[in-house]
Residue frames relative to the residue before (quaternion, step in Angstrom):
aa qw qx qy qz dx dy dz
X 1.0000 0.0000 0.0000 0.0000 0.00 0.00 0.00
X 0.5983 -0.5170 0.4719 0.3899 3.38 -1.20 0.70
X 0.3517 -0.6751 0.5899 0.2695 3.72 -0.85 0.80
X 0.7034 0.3717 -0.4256 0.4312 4.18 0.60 -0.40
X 0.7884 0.2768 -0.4001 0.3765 3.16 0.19 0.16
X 0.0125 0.7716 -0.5567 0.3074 4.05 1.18 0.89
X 0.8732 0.2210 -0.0324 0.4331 3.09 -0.60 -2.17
X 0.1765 -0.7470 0.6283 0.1270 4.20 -0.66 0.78
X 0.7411 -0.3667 0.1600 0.5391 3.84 0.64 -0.16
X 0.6057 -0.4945 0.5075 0.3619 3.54 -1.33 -0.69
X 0.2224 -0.6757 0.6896 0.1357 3.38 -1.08 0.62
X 0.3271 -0.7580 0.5291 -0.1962 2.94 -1.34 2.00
X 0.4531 0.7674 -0.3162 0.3252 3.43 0.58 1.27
X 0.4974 -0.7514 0.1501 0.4067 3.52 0.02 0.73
X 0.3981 0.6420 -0.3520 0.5528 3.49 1.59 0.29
X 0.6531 0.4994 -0.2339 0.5189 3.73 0.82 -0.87
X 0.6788 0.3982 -0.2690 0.5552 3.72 0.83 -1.45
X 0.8426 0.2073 -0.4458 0.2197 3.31 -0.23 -0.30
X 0.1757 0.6592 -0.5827 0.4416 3.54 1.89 0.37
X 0.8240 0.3863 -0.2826 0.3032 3.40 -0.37 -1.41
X 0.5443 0.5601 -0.3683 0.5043 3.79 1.25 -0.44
X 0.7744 0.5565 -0.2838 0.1004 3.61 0.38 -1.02
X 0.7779 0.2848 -0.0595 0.5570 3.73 -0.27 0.07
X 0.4784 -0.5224 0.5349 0.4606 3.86 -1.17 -0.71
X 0.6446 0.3336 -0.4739 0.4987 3.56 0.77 0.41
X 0.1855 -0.8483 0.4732 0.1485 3.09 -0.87 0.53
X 0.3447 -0.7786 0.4603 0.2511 3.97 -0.63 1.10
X 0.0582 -0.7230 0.6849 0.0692 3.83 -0.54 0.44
X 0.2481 -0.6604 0.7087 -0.0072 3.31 -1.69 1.19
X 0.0925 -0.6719 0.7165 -0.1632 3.70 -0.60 1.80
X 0.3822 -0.5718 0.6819 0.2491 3.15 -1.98 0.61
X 0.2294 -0.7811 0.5350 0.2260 3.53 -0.89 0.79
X 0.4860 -0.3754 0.6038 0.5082 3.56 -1.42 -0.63
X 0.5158 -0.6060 0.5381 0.2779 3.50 -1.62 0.80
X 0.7477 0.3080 -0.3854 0.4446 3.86 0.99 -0.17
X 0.3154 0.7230 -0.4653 0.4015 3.82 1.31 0.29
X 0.1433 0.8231 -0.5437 -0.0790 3.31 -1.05 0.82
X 0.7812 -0.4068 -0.0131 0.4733 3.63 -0.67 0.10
X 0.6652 0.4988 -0.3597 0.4234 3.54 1.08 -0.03
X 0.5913 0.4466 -0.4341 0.5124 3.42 1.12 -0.14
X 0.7070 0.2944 -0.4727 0.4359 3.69 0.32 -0.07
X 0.6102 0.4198 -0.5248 0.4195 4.12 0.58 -0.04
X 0.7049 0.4185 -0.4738 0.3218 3.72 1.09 0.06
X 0.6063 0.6262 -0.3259 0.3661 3.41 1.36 -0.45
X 0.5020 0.5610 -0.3449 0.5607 3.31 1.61 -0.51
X 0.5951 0.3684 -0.4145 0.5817 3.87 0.62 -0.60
X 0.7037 0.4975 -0.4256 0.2762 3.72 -0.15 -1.23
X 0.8360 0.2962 -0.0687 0.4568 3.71 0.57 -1.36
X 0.8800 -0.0668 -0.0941 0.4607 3.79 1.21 -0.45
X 0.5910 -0.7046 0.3374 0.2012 2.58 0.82 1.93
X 0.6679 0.5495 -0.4539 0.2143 3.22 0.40 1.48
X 0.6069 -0.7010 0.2329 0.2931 3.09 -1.11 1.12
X 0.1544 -0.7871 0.5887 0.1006 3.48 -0.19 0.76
X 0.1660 -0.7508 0.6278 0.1204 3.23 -1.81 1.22
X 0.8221 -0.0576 -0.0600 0.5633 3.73 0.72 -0.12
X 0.3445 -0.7267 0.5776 0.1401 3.82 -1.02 0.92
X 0.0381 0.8313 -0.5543 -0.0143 3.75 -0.37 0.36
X 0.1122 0.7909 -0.6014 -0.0132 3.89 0.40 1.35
X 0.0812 0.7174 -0.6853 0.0955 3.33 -2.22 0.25
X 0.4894 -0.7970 0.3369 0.1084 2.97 -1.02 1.25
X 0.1371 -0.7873 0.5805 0.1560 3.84 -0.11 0.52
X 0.5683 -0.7049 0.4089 0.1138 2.61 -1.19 1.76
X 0.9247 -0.0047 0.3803 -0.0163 3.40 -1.37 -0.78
X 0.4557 0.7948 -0.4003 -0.0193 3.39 0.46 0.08
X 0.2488 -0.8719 0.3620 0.2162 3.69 -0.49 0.54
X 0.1499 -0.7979 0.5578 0.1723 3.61 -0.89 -0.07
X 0.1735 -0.7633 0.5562 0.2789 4.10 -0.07 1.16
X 0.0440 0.7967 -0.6023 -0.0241 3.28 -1.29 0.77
X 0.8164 0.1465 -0.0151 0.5585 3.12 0.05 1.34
X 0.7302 -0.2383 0.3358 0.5453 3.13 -1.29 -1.00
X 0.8494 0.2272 -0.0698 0.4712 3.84 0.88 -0.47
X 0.4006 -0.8397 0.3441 0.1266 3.40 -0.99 -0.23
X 0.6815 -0.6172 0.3874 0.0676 3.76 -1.35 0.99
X 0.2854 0.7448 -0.5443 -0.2598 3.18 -0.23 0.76
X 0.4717 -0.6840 0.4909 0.2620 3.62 -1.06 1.26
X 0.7936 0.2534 -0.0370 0.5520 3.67 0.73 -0.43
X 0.1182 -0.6616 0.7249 0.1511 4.07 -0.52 1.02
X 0.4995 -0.6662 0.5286 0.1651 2.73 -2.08 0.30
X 0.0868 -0.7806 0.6150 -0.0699 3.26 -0.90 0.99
X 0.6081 -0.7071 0.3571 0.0525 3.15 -1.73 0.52
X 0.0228 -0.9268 0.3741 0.0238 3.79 0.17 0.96
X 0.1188 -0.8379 0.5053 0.1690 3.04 -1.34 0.26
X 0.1518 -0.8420 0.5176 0.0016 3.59 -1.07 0.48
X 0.1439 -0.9060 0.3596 -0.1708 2.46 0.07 2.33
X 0.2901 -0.8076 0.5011 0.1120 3.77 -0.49 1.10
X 0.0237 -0.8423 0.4917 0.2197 3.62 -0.23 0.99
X 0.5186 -0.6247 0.3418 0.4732 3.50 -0.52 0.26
X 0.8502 -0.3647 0.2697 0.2672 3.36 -1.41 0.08
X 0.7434 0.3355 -0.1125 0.5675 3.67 0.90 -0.73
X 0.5154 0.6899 -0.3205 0.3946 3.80 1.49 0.04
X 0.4296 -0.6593 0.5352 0.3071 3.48 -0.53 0.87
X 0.8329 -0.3028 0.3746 0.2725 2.70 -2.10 1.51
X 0.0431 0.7565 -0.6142 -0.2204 4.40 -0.46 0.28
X 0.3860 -0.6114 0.6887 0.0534 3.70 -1.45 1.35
X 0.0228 0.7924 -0.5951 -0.1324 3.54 0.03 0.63
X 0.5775 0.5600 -0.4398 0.3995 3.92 1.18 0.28
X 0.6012 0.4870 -0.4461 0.4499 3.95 1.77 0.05
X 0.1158 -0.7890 0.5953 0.0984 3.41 0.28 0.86
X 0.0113 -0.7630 0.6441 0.0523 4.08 -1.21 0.99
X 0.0240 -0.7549 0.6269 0.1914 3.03 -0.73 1.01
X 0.2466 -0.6770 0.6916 0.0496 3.69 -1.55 1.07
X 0.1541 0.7955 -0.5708 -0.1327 3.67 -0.34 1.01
């Protein structure tokens, strides 16, 4: 898979921020691509922000619905995430300094 188009953005939520606050490792929450799997985001994280990644944890979020009526809503599609652990000595990750290195 193409490594620039892997990472689709960050997910911004108060469950995510304080992941990212905790400990000296920090956890970062990224939308993925739905065919991306865990080695294309621990290389894309090396490839574009040089960072050192210790452990990738993807999974798909499901669904949400809304009944309306006779039928039903979906209020939320599903999409694909990851939760990425950088190790300890890795720089701070900016997922808005995008580097490309071809």
């Amino acid at each position: 898979m193409d490594l620039t188009h892997v990472i689709l953005g960050p997910i911004i939520t108060e469950k995510a921020e304080r992941l990212k606050a905790a400990g000296p490792r920090h956890t970062y929450t990224m939308r993925i691509s739905p065919r991306a799997t865990k080695v294309d985001v621990r290389n894309a994280l090396k490839r574009f922000y040089s960072a050192e990644v210790d452990s990738v944890r993807v999974m798909w979020v499901e669904p949400k619905f809304r009944t309306l009526g006779a039928g039903s809503m979906e209020k939320r599609h599903a999409f694909k995430k990851a939760l990425v652990t950088l190790k300890a000595k890795s720089k701070v990750l900016d997922l808005s300094s995008f580097e490309s290195h071809s």
